[in-house]
C-alpha positions in Angstrom: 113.2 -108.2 -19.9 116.8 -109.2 -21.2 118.0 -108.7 -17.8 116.3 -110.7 -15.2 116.6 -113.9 -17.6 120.4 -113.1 -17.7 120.6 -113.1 -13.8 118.5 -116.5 -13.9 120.4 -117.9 -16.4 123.9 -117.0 -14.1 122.0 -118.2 -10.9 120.9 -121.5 -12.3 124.9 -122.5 -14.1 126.3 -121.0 -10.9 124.1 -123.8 -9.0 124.4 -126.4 -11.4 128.0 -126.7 -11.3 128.5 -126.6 -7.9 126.4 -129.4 -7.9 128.8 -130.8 -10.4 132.0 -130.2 -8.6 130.9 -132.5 -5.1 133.7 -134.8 -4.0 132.8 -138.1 -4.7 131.9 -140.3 -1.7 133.2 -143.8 -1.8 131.5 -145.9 0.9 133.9 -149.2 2.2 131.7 -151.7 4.3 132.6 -152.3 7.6 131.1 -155.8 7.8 128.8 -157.9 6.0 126.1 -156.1 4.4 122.7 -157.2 2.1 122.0 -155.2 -0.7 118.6 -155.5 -2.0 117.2 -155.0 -5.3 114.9 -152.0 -5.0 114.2 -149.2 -2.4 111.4 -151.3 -1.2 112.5 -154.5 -0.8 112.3 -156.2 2.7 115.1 -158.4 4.2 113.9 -161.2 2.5 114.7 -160.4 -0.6 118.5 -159.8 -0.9 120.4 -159.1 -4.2 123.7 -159.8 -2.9 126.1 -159.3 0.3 129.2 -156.9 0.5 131.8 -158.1 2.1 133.7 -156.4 4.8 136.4 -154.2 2.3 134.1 -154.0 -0.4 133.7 -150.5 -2.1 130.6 -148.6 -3.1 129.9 -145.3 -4.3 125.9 -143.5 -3.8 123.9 -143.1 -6.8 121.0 -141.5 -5.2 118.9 -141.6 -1.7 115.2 -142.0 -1.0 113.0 -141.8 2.6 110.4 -144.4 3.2 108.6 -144.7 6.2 111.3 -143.8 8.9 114.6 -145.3 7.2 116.8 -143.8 4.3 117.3 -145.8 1.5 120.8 -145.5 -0.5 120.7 -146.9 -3.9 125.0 -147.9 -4.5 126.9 -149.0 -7.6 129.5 -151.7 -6.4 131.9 -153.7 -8.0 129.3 -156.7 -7.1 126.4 -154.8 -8.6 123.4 -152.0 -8.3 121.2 -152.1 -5.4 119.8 -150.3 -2.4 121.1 -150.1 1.3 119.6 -149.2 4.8 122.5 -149.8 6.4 124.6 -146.6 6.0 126.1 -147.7 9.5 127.8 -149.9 8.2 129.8 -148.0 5.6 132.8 -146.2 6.4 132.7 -143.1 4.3 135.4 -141.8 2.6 135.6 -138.3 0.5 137.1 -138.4 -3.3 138.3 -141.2 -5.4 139.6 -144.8 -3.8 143.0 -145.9 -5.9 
């Protein structure tokens, strides 16, 4: 019995810190983008506006309806995004 919960115990870290260990993303807008307050906000209701230059990095991703929503931290703020075309996005750590 001592076994198989050793192998699922070394399964589960193994996949737990590969999660870990992902680059970082940091997304730099390409042009003027809204960022709205929640993942089901419509484009009336904007939190704020990246400009083009400003940096963002994903916190976490949700599908509704037909579009993915992208919930960023910015130096602006926290909101969500549609508009992951208008991101360049970069692997690891901006300096």
């Amino acid at each position: 019995m001592k076994k198989p919960l050793s192998v699922v115990g070394i399964v589960l870290g193994t996949l737990m810190s590969a999660c870990s260990n992902k680059t970082p993303e940091v997304w730099v807008a390409t042009t003027t983008t809204p960022i709205y307050a929640s993942e089901s906000d419509t484009e009336a209701r904007v939190l704020f506006t990246l400009g083009t230059g400003d940096t963002c990095v994903p916190v976490r991703s949700v599908v509704m309806k037909v579009y993915l929503h992208t919930e960023i931290q910015c130096k602006s703020g926290r909101g969500w995004t549609i508009d992951k075309q208008n991101f360049n996005i970069e692997s690891g750590e901006r300096s």
